[in-house]
N, C-alpha and C positions, 0 to 999 in steps of 0.2 A: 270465107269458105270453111278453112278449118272448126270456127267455132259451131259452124251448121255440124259438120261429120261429125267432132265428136257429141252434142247434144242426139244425135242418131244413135249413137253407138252406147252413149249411157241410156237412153232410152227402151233401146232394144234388151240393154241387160238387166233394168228394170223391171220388164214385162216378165224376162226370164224368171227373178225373182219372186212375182206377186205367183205365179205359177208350180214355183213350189210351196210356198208358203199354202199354198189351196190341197197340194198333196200331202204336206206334214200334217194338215188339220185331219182330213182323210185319217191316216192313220193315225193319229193323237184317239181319235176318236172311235177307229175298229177296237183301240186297244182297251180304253175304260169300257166300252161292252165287253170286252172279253174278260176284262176283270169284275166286271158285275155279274157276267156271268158265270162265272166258276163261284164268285161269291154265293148267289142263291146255290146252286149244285149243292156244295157243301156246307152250309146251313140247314139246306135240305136231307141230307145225308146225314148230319148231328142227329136232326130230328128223330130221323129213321131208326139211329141207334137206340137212342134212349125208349121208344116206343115199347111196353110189353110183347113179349115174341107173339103170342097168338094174334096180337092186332094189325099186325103189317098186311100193308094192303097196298096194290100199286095205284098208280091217279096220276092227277095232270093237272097243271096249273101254269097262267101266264103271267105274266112280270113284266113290263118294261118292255115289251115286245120281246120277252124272249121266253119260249117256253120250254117250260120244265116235266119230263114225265121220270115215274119211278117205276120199276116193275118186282116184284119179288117173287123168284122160283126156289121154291123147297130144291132140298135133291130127293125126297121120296115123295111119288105123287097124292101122298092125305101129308097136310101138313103136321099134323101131332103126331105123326112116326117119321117126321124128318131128324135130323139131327143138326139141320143147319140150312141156312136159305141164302140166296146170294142177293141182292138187294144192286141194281143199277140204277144210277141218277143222269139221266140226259139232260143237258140244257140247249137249244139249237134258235140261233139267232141270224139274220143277214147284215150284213156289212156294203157299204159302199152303193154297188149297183144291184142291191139284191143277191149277193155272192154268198149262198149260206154256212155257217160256220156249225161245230159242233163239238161238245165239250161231254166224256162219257168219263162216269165215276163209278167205281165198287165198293163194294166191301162184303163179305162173311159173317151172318150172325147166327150166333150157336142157340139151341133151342136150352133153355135150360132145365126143360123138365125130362127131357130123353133121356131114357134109364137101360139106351140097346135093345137089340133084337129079340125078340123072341123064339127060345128055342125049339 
């Protein structure tokens, strides 16, 4: 009899086992999307840097199921009398059960031919 109970009891903490081992992959796995996607973000975001000011443009692009959009706002509404545009990089992807996630980047870039206001 004893050797029945304990085969129950390793059995039962077996199962418990394979059970997480099913949750670790779970997140092992949110987590390399989540590092893939912050990777594209900011690759995307180099890009944006290095691009001529007058050429920034926002768009949208998908990856790996996870999409990427950019948007760029002057702070003056003609962009050649801005003096600087702020540039945001979204990546937005789901996890798991369809649980969406979201990864939002910035940055500031200076126009360099603004030469100030006109008086």
């Amino acid at each position: 009899m004893e050797p029945l109970v304990a085969m129950v009891v390793i059995s039962l903490s077996l199962l418990g086992s394979v059970g997480m081992f099913a949750v670790a992959q779970d997140g092992i796995s949110g987590s390399a999307k989540s590092l893939e996607a912050m990777t594209l973000a900011e690759s995307r975001m180099e890009r944006l840097r290095v691009l001529p000011y007058r050429s920034l443009l926002g768009g949208e692009q998908r990856v790996n199921g996870i999409a990427l959009t950019w948007t760029v706002r002057p702070d003056q509404p003609a962009p050649a009398e801005s003096r600087s545009s702020m540039i945001t990089v979204t990546a937005e992807w789901a996890v798991g059960k369809g649980r969406p996630r979201t990864i939002r980047m910035g940055l500031r870039k200076a126009n360099p031919v603004f030469s100030g206001a006109a008086s």
